[in-house]
N, CA, C and O of each residue as an XYZ file, in Angstrom:
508
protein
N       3.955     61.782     20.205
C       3.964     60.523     19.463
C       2.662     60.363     18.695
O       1.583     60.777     19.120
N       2.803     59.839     17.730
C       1.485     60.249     16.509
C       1.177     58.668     16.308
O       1.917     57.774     15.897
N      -0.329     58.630     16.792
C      -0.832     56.875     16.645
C      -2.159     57.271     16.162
O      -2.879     58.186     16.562
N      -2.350     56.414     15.228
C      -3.734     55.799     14.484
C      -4.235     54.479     14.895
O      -3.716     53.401     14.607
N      -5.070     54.629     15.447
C      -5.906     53.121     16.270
C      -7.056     53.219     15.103
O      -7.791     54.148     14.771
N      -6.894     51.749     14.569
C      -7.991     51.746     13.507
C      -9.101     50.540     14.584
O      -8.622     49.763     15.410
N     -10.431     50.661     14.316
C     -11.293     50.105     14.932
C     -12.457     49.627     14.303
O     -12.853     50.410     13.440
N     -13.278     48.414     14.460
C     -14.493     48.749     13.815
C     -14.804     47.041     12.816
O     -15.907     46.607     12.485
N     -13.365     46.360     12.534
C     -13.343     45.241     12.040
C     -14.332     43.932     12.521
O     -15.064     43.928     13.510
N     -14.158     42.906     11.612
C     -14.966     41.466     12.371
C     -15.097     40.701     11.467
O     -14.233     40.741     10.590
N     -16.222     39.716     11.336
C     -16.442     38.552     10.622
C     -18.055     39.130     10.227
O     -18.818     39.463     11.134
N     -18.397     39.190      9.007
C     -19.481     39.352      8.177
C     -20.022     38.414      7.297
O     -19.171     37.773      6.682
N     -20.649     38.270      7.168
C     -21.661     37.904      5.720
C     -21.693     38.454      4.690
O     -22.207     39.549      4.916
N     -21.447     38.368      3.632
C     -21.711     38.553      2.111
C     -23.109     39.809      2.405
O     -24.181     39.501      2.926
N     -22.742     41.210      1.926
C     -23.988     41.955      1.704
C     -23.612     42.563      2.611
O     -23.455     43.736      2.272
N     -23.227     42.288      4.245
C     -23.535     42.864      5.113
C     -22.792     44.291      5.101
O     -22.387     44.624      3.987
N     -22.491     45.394      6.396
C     -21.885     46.394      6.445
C     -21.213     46.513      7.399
O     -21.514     45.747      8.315
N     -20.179     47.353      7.624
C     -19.325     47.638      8.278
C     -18.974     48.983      8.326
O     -18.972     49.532      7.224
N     -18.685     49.655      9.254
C     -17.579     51.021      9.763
C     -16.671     50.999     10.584
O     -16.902     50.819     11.779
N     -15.478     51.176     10.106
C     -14.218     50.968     10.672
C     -13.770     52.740     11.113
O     -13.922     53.775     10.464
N     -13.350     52.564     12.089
C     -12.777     54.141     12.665
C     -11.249     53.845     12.553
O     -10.626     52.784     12.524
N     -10.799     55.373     12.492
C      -9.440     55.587     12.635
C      -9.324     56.581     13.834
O      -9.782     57.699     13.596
N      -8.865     56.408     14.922
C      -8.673     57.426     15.743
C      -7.526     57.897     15.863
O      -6.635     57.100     15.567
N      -7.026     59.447     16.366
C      -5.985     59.979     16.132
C      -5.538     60.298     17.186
O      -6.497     60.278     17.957
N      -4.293     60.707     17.934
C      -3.532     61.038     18.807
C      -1.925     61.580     18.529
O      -1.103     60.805     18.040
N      -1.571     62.963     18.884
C      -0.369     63.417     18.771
C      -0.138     64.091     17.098
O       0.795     64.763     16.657
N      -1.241     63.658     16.509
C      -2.091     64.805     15.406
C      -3.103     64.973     15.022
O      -4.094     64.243     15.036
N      -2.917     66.137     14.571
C      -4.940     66.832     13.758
C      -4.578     66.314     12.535
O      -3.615     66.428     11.778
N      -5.870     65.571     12.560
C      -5.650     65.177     11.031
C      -6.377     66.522     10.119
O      -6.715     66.360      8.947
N      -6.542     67.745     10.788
C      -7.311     68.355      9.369
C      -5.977     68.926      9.082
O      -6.090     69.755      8.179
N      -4.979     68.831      9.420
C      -3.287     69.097      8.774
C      -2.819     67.520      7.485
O      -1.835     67.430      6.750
N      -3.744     66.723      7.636
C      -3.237     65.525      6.910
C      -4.585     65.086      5.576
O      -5.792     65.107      5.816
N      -3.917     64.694      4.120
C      -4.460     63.825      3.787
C      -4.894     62.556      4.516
O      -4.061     61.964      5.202
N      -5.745     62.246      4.447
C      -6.232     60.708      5.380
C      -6.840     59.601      4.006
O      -7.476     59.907      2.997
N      -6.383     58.371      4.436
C      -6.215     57.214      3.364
C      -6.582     56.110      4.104
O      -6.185     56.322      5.250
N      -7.263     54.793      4.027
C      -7.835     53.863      4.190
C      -7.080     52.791      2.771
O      -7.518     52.763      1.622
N      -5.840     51.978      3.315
C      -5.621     50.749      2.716
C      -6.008     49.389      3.337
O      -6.229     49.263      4.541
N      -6.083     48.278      2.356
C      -6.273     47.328      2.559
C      -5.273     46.211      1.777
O      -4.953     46.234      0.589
N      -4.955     45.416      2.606
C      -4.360     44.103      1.986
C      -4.655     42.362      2.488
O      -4.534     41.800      3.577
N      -5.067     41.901      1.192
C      -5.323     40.518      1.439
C      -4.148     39.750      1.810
O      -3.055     40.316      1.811
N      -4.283     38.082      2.238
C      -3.414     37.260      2.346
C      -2.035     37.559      1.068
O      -2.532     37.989      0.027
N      -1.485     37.506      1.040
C      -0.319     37.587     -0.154
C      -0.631     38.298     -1.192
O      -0.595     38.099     -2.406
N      -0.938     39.151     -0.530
C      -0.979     40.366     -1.982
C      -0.459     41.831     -1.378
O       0.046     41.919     -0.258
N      -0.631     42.868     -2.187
C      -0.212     44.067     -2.068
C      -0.994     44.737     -1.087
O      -2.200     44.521     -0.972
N      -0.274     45.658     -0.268
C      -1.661     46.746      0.320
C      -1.470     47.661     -0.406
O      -0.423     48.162     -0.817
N      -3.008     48.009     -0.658
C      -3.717     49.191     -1.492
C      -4.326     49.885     -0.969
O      -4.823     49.653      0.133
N      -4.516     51.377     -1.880
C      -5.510     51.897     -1.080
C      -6.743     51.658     -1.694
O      -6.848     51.188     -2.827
N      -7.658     51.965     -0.989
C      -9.459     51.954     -0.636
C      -9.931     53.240     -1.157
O     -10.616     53.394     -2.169
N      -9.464     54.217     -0.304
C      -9.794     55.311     -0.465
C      -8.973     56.170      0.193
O      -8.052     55.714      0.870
N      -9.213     57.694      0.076
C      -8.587     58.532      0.584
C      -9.937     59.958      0.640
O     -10.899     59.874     -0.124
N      -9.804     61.168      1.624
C     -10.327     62.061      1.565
C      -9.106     63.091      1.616
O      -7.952     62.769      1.897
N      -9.525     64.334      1.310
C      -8.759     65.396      1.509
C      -9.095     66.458      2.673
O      -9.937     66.178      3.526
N      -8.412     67.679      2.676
C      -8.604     68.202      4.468
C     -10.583     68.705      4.097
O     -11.482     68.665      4.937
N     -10.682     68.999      3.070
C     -11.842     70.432      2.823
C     -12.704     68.506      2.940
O     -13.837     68.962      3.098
N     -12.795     67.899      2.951
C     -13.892     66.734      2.838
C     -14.667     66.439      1.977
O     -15.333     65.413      2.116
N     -14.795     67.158      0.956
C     -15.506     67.283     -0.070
C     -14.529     66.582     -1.047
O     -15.313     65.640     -1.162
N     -13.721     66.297     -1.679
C     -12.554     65.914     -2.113
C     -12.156     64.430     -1.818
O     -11.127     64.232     -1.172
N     -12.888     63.408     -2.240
C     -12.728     62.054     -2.528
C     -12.088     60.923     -3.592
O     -12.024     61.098     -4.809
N     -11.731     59.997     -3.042
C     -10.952     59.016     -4.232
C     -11.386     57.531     -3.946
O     -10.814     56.783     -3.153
N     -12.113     57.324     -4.454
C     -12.033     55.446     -4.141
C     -11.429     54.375     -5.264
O     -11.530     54.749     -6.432
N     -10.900     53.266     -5.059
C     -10.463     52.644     -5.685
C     -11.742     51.870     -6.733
O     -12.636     51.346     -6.067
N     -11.812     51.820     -7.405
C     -12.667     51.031     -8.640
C     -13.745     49.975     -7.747
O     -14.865     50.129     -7.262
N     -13.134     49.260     -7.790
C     -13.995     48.019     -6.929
C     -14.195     48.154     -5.279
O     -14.016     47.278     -4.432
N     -14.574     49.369     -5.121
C     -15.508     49.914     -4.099
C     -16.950     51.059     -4.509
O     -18.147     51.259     -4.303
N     -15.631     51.596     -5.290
C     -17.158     52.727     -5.639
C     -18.365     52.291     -5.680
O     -18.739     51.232     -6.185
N     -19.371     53.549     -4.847
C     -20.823     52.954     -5.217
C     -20.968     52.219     -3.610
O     -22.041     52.340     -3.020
N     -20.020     51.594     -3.079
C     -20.280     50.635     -1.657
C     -19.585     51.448     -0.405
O     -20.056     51.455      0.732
N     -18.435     52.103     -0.789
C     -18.003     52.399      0.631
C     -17.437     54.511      0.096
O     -16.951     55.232     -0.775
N     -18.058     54.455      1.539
C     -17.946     56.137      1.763
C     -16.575     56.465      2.881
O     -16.545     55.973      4.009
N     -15.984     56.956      2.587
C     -14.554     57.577      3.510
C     -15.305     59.044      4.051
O     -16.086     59.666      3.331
N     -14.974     59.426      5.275
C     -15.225     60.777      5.752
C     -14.526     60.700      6.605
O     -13.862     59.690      6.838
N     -14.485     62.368      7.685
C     -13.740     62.859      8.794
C     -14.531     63.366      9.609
O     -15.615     63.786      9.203
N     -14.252     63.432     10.681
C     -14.693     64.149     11.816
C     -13.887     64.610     12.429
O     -13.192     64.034     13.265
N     -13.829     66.246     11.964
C     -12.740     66.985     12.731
C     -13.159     66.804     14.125
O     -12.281     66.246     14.783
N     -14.001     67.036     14.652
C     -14.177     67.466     16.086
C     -13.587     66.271     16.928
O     -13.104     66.569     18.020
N     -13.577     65.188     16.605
C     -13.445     63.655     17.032
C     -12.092     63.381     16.386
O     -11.830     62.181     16.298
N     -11.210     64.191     15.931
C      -9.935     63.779     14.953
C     -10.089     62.374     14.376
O      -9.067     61.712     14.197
N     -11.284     61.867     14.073
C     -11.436     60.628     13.550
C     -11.893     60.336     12.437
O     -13.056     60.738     12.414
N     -11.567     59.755     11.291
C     -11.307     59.232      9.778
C     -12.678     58.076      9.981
O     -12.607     57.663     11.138
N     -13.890     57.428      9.243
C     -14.527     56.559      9.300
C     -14.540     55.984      7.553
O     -14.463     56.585      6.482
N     -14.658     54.736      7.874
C     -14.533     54.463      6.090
C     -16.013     53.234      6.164
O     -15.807     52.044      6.403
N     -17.046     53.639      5.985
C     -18.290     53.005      5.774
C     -18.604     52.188      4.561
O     -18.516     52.639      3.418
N     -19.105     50.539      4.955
C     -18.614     49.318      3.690
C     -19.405     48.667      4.169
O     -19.520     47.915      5.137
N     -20.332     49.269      2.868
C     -21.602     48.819      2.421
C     -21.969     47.485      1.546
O     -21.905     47.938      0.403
N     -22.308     46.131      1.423
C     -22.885     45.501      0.155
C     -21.077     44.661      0.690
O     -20.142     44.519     -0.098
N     -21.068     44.457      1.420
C     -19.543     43.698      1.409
C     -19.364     42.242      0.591
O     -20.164     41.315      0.717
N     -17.953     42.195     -0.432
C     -18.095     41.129     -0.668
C     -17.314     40.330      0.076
O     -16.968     40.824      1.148
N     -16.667     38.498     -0.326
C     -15.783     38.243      0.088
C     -14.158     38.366     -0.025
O     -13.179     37.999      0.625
N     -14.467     39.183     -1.368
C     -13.283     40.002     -2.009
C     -12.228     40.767     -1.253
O     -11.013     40.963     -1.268
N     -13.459     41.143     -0.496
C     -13.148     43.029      0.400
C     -12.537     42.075      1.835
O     -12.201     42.665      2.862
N     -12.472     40.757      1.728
C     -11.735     40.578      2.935
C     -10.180     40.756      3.045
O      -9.523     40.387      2.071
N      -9.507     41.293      4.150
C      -8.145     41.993      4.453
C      -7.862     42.665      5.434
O      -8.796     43.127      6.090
N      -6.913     42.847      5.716
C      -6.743     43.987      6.874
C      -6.653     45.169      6.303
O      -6.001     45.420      5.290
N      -7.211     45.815      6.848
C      -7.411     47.242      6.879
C      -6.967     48.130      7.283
O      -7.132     48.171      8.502
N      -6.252     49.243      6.764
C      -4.884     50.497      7.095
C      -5.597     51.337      6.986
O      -6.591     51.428      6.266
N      -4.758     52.689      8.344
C      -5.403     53.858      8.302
C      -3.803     54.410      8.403
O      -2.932     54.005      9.173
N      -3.690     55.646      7.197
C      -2.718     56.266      6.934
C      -2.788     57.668      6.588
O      -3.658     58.183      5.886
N      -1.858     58.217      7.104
C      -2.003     59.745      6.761
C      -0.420     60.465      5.900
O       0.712     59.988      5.828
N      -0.971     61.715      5.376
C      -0.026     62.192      3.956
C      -0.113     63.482      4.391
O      -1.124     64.178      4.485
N       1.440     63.853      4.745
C       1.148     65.093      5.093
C       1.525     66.300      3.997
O       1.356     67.480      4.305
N       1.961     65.972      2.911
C       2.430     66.840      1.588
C       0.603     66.588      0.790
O       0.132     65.612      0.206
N      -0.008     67.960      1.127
C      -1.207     68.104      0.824
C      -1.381     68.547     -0.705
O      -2.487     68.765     -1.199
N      -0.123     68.662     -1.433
C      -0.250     68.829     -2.756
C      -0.470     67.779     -3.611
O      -0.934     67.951     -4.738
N      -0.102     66.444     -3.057
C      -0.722     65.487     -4.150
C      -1.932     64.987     -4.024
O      -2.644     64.747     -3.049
N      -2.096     64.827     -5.540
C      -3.188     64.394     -5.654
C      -3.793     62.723     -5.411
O      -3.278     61.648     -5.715
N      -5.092     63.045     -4.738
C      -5.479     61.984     -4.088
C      -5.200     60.214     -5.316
O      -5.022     59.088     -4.852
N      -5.241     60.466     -6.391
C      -5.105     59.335     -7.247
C      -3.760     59.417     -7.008
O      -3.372     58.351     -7.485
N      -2.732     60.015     -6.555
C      -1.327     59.568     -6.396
C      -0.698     58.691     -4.954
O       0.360     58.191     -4.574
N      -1.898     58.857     -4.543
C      -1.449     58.185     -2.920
C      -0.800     56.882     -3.041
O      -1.432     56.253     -3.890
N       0.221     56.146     -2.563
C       0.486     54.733     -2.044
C       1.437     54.239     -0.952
O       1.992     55.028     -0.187
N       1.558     53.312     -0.913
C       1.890     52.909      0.262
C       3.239     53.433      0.948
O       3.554     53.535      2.134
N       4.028     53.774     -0.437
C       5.124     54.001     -0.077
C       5.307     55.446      0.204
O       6.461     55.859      0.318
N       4.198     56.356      0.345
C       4.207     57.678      0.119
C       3.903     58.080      1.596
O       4.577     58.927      2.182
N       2.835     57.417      2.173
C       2.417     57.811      3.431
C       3.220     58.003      4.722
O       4.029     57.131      5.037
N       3.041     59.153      5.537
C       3.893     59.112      6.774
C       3.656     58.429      7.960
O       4.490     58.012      8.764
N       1.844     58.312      8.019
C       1.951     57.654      9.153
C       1.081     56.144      9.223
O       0.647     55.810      8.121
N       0.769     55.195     10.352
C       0.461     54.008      9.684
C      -0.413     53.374     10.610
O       0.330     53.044     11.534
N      -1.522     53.033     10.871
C      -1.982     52.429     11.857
C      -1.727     50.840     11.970
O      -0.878     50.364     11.216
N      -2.512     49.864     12.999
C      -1.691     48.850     13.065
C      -2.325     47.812     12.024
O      -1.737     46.944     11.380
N      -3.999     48.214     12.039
C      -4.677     47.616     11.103
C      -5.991     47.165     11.478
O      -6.280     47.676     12.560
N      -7.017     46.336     10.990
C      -7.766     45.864     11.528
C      -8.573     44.638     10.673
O      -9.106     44.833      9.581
N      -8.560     43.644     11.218
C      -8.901     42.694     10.102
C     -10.584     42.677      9.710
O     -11.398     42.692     10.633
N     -10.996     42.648      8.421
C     -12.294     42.691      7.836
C     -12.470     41.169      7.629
O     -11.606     40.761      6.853
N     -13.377     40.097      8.105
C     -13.200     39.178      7.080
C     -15.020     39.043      6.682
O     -15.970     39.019      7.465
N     -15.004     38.971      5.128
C     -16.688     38.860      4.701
C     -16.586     37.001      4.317
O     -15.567     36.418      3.950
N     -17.828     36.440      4.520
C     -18.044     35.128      4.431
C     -18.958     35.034      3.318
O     -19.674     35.934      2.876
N     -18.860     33.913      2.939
C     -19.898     34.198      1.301
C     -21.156     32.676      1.772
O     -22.086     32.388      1.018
């Protein structure tokens, strides 16, 4: 059985930082694209970011770049998405998802594409 426990959420301040984990069980994620979405109150979930297996191979959405870093830790099968300079924007819950058709490309990822789904974790920044 294949579970993503995302971890790492809370209540912040404007500026402050955060690292949210994704932990893995019942797969290796270096077999998976790995993706970090987020969705506010009544809106869409999006993605954040995504890495690819080699790690070197990044995508962030516009209005992160520059603040938050996505990486892996094979040894730990664990995904971390580091969020830096937080605004109150960036408040939402937070998805950890994995893609196991390693041919697309990371700007093609969405919601409806991904196989697997964690439960979430709520971010909220205070201004």
């Amino acid at each position: 059985q294949v579970q993503l426990v995302e971890s790492g959420g809370g209540l912040v301040q404007a500026g402050d930082s955060l690292r949210l984990s994704c932990a893995a069980s019942g797969v290796t994620l270096t077999s998976y694209i790995m993706a970090w979405f987020r969705q506010a109150p009544g809106k869409d979930r999006d993605i954040v970011a995504a890495i690819a297996l080699s790690g070197s191979n990044t995508h962030y959405t516009d209005s992160v770049k520059g603040r938050f870093t996505i990486s892996r830790d094979t040894a730990k099968n664990t995904v971390y998405l580091q969020m830096n300079s937080l605004k109150p924007e960036d408040t939402a819950v937070y998805y950890c998802a994995a893609e196991s058709n390693l041919g697309v490309p990371l700007t093609r990822l969405s919601r409806s594409r991904m196989d697997y789904w964690g439960k979430g974790t709520l971010v909220t920044v205070s201004s």
